[in-house]
NUKEDREN-536276 format. One record per atom (N, C-alpha, C, CB): residue number from 1; residue in one letter; atom name; x negated, y negated, z. Coordinates in nm, 3 decimals. Last residue first. Glycine has a CB too. Example, Ala and Ser with C-alpha at 12.3 -4.5 7.8 and 13.67 -1.06 7.14 Angstrom:
residues 2
+-----+----+----+---------+---------+---------+
|   i | aa | at |       X |       Y |       Z |
+-----+----+----+---------+---------+---------+
|   2 |  S |  N |  -1.285 |   0.225 |   0.708 |
|   2 |  S | CA |  -1.367 |   0.106 |   0.714 |
|   2 |  S |  C |  -1.290 |  -0.003 |   0.787 |
|   2 |  S | CB |  -1.408 |   0.060 |   0.572 |
|   1 |  A |  N |  -1.319 |   0.569 |   0.780 |
|   1 |  A | CA |  -1.230 |   0.450 |   0.780 |
|   1 |  A |  C |  -1.320 |   0.330 |   0.780 |
|   1 |  A | CB |  -1.131 |   0.447 |   0.905 |
+-----+----+----+---------+---------+---------+
This chain:
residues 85
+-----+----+----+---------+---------+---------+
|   i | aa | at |       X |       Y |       Z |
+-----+----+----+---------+---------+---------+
|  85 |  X |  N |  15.979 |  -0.144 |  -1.183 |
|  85 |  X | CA |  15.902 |  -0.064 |  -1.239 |
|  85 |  X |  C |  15.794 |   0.019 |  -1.188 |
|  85 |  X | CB |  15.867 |  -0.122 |  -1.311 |
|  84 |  X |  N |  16.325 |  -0.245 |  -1.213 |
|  84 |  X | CA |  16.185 |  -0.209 |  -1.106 |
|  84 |  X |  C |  16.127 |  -0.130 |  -1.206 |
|  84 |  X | CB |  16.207 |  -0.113 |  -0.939 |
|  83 |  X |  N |  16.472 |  -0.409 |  -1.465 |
|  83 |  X | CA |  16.502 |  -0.285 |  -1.345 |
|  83 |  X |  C |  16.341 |  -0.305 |  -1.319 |
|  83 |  X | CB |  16.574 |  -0.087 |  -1.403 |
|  82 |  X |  N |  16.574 |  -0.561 |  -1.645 |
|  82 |  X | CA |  16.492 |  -0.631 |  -1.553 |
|  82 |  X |  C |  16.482 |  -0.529 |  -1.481 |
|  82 |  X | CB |  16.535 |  -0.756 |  -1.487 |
|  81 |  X |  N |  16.798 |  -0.374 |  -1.834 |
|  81 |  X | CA |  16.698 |  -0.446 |  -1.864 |
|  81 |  X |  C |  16.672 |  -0.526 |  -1.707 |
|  81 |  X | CB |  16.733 |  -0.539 |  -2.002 |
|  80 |  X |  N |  16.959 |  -0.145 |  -1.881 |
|  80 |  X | CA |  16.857 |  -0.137 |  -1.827 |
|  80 |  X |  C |  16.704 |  -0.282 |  -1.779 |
|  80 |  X | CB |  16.833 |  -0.035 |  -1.914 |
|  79 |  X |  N |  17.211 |  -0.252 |  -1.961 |
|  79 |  X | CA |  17.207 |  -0.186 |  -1.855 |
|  79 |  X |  C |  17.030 |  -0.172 |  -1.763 |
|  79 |  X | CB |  17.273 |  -0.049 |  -1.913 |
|  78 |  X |  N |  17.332 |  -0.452 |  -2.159 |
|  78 |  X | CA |  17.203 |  -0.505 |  -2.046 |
|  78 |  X |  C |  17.151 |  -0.416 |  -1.948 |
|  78 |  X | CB |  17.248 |  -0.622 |  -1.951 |
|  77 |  X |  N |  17.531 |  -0.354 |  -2.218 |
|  77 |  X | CA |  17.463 |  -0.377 |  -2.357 |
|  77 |  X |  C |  17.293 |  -0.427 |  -2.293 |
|  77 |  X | CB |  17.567 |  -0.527 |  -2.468 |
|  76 |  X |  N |  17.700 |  -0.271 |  -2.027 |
|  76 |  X | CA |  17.612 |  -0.192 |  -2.098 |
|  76 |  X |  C |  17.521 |  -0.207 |  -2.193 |
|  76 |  X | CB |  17.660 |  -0.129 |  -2.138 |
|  75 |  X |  N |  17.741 |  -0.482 |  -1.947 |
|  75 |  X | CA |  17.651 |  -0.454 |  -1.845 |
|  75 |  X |  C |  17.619 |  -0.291 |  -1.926 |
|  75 |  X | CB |  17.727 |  -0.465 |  -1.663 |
|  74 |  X |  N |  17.909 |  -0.607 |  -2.119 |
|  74 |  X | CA |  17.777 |  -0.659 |  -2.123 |
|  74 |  X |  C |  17.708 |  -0.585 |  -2.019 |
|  74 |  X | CB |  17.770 |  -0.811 |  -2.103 |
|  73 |  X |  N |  18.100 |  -0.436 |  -2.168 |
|  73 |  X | CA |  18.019 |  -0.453 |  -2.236 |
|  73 |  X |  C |  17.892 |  -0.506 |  -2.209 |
|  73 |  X | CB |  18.066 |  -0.497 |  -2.303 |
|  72 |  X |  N |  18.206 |  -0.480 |  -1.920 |
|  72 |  X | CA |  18.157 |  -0.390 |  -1.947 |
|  72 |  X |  C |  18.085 |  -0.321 |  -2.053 |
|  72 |  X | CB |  18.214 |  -0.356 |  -1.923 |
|  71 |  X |  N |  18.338 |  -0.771 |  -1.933 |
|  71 |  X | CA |  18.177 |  -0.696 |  -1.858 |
|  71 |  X |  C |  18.134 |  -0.560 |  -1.829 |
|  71 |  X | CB |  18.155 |  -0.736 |  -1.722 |
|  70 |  X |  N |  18.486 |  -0.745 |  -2.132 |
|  70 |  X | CA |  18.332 |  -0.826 |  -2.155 |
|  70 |  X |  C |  18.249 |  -0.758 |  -2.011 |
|  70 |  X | CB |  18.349 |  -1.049 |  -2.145 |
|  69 |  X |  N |  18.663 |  -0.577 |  -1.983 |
|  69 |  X | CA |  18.595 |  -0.530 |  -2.106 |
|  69 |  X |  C |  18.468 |  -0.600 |  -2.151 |
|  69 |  X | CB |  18.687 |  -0.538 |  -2.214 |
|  68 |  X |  N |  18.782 |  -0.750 |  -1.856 |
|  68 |  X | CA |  18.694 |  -0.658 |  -1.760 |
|  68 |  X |  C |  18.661 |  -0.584 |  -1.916 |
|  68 |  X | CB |  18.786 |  -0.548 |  -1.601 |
|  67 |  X |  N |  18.879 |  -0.984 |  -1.943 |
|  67 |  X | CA |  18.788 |  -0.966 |  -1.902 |
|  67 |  X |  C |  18.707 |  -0.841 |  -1.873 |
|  67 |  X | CB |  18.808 |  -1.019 |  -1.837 |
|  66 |  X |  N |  19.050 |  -1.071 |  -2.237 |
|  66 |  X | CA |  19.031 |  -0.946 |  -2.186 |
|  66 |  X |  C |  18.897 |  -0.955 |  -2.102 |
|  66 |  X | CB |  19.028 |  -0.841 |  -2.301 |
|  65 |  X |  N |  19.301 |  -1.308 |  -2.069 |
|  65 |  X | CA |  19.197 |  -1.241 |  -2.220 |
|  65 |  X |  C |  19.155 |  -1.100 |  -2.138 |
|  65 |  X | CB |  19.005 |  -1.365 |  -2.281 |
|  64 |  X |  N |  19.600 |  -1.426 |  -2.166 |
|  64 |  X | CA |  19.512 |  -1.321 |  -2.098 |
|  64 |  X |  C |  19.437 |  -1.282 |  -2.166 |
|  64 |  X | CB |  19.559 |  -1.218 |  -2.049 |
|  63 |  X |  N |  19.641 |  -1.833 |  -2.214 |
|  63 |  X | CA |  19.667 |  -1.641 |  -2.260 |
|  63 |  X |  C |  19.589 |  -1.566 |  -2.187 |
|  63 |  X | CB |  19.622 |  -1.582 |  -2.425 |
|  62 |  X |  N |  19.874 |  -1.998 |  -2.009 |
|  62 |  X | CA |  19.721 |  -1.960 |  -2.086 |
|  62 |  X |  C |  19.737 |  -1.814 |  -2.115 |
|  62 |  X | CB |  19.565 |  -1.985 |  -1.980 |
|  61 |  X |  N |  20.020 |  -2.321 |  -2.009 |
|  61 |  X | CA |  20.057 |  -2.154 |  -2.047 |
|  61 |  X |  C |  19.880 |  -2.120 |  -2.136 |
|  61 |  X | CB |  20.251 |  -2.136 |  -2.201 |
|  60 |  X |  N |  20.004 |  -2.556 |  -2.077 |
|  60 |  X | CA |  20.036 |  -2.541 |  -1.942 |
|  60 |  X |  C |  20.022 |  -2.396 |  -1.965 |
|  60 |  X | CB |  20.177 |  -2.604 |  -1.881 |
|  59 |  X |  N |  19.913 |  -2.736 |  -2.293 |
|  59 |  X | CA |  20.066 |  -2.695 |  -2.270 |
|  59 |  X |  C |  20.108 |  -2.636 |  -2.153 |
|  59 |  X | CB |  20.111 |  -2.605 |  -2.364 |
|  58 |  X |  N |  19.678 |  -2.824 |  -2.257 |
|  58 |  X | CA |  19.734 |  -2.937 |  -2.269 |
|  58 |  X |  C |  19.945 |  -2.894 |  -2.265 |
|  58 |  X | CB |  19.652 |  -3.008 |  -2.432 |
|  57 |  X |  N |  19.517 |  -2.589 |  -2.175 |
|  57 |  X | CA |  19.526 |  -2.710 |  -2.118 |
|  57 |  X |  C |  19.651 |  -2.790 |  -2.115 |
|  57 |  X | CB |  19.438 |  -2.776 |  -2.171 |
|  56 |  X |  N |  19.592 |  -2.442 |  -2.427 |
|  56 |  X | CA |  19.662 |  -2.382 |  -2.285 |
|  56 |  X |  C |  19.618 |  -2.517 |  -2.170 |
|  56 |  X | CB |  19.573 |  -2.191 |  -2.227 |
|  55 |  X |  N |  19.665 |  -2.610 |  -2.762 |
|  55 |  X | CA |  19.583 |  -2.543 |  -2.672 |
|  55 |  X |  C |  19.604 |  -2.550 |  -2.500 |
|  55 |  X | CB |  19.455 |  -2.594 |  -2.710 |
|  54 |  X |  N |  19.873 |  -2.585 |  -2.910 |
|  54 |  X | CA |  19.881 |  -2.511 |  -2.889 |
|  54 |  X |  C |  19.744 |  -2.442 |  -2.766 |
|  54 |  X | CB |  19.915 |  -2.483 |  -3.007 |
|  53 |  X |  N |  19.882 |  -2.885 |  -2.942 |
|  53 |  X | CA |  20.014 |  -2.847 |  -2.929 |
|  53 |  X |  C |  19.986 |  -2.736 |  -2.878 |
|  53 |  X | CB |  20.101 |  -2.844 |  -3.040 |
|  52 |  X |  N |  19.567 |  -2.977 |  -2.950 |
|  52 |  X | CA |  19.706 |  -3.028 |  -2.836 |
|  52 |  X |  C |  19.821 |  -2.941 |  -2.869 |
|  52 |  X | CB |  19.770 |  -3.207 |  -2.858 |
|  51 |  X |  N |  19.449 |  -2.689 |  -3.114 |
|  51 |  X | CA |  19.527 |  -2.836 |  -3.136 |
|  51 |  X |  C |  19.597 |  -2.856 |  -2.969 |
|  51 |  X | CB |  19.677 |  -2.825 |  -3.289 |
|  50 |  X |  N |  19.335 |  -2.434 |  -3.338 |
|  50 |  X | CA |  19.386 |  -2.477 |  -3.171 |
|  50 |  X |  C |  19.410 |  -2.624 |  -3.190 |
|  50 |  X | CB |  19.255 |  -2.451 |  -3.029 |
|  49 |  X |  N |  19.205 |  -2.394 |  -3.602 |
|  49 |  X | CA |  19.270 |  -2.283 |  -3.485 |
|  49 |  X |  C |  19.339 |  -2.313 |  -3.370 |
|  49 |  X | CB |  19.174 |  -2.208 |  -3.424 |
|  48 |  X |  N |  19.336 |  -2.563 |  -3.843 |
|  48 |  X | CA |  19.318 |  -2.541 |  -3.722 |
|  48 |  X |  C |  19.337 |  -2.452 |  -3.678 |
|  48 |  X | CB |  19.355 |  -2.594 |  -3.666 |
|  47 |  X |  N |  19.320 |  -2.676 |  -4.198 |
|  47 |  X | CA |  19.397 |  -2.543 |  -4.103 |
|  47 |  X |  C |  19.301 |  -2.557 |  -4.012 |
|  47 |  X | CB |  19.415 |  -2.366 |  -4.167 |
|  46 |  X |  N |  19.396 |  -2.937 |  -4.413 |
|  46 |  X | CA |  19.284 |  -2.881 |  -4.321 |
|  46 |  X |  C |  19.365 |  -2.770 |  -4.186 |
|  46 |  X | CB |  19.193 |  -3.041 |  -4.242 |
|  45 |  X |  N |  19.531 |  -3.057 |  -4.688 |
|  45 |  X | CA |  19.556 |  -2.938 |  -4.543 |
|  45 |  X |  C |  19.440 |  -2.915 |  -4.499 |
|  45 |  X | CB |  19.622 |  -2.778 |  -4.568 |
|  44 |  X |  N |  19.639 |  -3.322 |  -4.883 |
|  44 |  X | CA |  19.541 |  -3.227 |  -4.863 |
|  44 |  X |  C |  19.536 |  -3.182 |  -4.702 |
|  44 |  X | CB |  19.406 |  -3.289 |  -4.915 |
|  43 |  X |  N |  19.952 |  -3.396 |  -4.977 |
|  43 |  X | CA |  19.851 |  -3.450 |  -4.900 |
|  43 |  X |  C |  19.737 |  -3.330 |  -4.903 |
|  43 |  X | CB |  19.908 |  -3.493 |  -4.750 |
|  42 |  X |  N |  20.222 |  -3.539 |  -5.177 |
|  42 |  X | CA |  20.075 |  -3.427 |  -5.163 |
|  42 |  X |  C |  19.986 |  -3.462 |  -5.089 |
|  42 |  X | CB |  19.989 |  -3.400 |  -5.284 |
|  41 |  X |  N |  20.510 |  -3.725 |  -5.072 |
|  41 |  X | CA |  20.394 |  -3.690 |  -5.150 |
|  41 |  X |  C |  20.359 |  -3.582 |  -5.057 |
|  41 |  X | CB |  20.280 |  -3.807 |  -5.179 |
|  40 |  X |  N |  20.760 |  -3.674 |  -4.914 |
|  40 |  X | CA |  20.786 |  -3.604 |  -5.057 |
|  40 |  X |  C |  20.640 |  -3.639 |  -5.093 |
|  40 |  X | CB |  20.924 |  -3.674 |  -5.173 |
|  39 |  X |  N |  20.716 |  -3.722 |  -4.613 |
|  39 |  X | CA |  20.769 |  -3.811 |  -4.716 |
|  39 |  X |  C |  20.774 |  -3.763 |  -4.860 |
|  39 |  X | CB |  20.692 |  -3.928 |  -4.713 |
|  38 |  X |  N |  20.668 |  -3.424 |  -4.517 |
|  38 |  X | CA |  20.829 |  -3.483 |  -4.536 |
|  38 |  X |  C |  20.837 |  -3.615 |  -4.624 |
|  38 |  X | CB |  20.900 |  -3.526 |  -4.379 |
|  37 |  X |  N |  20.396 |  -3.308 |  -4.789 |
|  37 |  X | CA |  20.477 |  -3.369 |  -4.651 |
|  37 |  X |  C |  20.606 |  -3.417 |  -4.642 |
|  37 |  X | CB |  20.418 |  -3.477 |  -4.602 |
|  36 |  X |  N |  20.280 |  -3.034 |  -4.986 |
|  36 |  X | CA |  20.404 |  -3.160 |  -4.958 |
|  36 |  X |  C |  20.447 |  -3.174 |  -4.850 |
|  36 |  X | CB |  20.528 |  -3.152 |  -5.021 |
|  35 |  X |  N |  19.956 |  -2.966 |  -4.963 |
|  35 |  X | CA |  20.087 |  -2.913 |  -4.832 |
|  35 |  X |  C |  20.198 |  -3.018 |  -4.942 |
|  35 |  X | CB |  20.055 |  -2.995 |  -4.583 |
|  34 |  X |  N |  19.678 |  -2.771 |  -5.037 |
|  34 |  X | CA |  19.754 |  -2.937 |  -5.045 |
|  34 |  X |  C |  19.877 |  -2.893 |  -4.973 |
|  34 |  X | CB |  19.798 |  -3.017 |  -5.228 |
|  33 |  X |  N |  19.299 |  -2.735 |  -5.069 |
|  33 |  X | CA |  19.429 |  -2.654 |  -5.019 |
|  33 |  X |  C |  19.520 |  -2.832 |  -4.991 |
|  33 |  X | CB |  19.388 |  -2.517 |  -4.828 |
|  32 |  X |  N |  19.058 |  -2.870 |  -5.071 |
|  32 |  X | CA |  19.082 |  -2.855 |  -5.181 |
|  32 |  X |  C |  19.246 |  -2.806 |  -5.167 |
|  32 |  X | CB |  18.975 |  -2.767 |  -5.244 |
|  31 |  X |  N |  18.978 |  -3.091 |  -4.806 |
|  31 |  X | CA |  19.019 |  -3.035 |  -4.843 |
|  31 |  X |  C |  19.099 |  -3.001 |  -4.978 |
|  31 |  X | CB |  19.036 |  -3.037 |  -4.774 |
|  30 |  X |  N |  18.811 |  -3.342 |  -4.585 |
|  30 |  X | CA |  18.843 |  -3.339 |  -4.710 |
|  30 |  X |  C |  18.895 |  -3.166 |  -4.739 |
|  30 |  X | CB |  18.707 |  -3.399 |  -4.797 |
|  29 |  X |  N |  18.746 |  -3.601 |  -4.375 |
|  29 |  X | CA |  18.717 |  -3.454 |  -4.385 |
|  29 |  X |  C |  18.836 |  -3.385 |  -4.512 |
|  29 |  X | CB |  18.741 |  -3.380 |  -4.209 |
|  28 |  X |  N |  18.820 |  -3.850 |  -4.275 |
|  28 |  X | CA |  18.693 |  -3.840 |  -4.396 |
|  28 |  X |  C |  18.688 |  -3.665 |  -4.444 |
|  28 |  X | CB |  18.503 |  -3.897 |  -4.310 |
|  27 |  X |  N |  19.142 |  -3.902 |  -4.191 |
|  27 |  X | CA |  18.999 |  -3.894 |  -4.211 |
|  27 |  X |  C |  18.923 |  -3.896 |  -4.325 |
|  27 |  X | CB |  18.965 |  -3.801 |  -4.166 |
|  26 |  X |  N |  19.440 |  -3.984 |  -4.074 |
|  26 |  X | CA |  19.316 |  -4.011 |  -4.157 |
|  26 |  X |  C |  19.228 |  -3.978 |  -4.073 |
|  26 |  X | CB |  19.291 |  -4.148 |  -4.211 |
|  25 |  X |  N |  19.738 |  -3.725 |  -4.063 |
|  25 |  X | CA |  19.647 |  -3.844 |  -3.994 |
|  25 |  X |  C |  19.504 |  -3.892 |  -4.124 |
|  25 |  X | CB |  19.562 |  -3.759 |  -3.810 |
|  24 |  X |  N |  20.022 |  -3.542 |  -3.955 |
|  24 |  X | CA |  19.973 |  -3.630 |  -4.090 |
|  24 |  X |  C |  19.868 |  -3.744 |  -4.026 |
|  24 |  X | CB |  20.125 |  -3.719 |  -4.179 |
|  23 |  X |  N |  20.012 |  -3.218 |  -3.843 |
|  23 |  X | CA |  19.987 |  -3.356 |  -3.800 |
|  23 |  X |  C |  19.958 |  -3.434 |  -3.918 |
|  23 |  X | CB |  19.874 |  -3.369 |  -3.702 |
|  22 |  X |  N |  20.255 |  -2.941 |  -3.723 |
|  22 |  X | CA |  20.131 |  -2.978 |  -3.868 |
|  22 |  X |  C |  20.115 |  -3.172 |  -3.810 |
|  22 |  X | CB |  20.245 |  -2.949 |  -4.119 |
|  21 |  X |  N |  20.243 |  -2.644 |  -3.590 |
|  21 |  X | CA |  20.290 |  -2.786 |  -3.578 |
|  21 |  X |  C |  20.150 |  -2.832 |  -3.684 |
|  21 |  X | CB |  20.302 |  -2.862 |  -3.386 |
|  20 |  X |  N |  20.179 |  -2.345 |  -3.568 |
|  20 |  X | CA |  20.252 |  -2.398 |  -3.657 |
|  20 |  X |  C |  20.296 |  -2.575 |  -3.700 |
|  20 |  X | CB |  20.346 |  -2.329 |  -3.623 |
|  19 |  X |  N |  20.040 |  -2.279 |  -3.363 |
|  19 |  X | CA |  20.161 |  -2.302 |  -3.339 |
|  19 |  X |  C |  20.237 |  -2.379 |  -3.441 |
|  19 |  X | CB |  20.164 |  -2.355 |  -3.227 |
|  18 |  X |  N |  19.856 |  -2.164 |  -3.484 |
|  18 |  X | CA |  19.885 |  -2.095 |  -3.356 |
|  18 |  X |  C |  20.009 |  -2.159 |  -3.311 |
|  18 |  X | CB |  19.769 |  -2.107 |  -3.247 |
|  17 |  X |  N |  19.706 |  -2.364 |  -3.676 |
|  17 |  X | CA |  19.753 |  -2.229 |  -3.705 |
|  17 |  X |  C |  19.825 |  -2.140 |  -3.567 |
|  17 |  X | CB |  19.615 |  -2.149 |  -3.763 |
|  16 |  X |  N |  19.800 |  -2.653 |  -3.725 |
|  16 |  X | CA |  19.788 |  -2.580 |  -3.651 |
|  16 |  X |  C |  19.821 |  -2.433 |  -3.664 |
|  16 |  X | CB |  19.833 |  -2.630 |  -3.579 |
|  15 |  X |  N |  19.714 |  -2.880 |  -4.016 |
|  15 |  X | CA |  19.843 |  -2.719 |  -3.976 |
|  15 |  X |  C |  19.720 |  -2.659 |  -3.897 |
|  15 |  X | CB |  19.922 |  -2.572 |  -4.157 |
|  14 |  X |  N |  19.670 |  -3.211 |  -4.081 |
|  14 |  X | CA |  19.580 |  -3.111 |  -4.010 |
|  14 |  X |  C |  19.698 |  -3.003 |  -3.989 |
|  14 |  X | CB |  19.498 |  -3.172 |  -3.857 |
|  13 |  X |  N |  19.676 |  -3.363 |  -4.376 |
|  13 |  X | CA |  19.741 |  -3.276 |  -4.289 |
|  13 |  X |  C |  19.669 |  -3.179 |  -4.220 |
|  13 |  X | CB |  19.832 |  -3.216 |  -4.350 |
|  12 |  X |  N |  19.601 |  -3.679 |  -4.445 |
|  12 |  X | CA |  19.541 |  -3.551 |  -4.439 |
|  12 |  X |  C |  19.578 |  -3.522 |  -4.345 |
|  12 |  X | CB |  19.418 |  -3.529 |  -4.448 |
|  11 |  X |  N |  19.473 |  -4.021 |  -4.572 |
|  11 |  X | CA |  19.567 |  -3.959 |  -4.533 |
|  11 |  X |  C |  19.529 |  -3.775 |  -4.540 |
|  11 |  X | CB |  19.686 |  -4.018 |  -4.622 |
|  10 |  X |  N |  19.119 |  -4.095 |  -4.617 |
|  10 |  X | CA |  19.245 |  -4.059 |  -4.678 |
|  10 |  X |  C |  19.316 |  -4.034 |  -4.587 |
|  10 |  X | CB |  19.250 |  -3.961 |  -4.766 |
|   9 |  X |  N |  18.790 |  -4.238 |  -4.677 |
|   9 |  X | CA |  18.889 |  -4.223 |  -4.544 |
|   9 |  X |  C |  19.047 |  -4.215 |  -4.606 |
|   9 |  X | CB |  18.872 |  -4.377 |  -4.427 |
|   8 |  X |  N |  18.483 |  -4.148 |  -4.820 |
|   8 |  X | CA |  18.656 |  -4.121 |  -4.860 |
|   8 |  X |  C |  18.781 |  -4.148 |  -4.708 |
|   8 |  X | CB |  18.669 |  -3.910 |  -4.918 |
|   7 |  X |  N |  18.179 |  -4.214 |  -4.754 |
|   7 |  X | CA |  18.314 |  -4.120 |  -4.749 |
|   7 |  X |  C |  18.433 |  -4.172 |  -4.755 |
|   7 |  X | CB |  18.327 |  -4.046 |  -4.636 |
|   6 |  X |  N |  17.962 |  -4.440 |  -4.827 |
|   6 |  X | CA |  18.051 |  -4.397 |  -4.737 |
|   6 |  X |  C |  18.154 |  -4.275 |  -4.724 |
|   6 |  X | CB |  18.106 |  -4.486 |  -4.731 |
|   5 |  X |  N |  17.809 |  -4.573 |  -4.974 |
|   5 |  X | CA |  17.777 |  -4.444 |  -4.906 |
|   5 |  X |  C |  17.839 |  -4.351 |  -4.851 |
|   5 |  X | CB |  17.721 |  -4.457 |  -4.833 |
|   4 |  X |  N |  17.915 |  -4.818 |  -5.136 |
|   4 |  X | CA |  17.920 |  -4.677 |  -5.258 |
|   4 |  X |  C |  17.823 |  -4.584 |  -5.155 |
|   4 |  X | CB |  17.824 |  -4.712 |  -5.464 |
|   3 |  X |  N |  17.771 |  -5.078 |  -5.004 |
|   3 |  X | CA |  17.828 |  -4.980 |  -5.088 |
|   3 |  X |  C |  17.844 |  -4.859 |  -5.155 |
|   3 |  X | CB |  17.830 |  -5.003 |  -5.131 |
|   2 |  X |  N |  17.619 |  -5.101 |  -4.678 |
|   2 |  X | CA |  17.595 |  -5.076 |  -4.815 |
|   2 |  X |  C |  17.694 |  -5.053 |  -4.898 |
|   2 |  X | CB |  17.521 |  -4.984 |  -4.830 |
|   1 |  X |  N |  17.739 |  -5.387 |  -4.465 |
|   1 |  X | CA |  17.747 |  -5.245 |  -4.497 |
|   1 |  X |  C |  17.708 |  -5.224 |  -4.643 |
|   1 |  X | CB |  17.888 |  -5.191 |  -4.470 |
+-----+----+----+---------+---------+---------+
């Protein structure tokens, strides 16, 4: 392996924003924002929208989205298009 290409592999708090559960793990992916973890050091925070804790696969509970509005958007936003000519 070359020296001096590689990236930084650190300790780093991933905070689930949707359910609040925070994960201490390594990577290479880096952040200026810092958390204090339960062991009392500084770790650097990377914020998530979704995670095993909070995504509806993996917990069983799915949210309602709003369908019948996407297709009424989209069949207005497409109304005319491929029609007979």
């Amino acid at each position: 392996m070359k020296t001096d290409i590689h990236p930084e592999y650190q300790l780093v708090i991933f905070n689930d924003l949707a359910s609040g559960e925070k994960v201490l793990t390594r990577t290479t992916a880096t952040s200026k924002k810092t958390m204090e973890w339960e062991d009392g050091n500084t770790y650097p925070v990377i914020d998530v929208e979704i995670s095993a804790a909070s995504h509806p696969f993996y917990t069983g509970k799915q949210r309602i989205m709003d369908t019948a509005g996407r297709v009424e958007r989209f069949n207005a936003r497409f109304k005319g298009f491929g029609g007979k000519k």
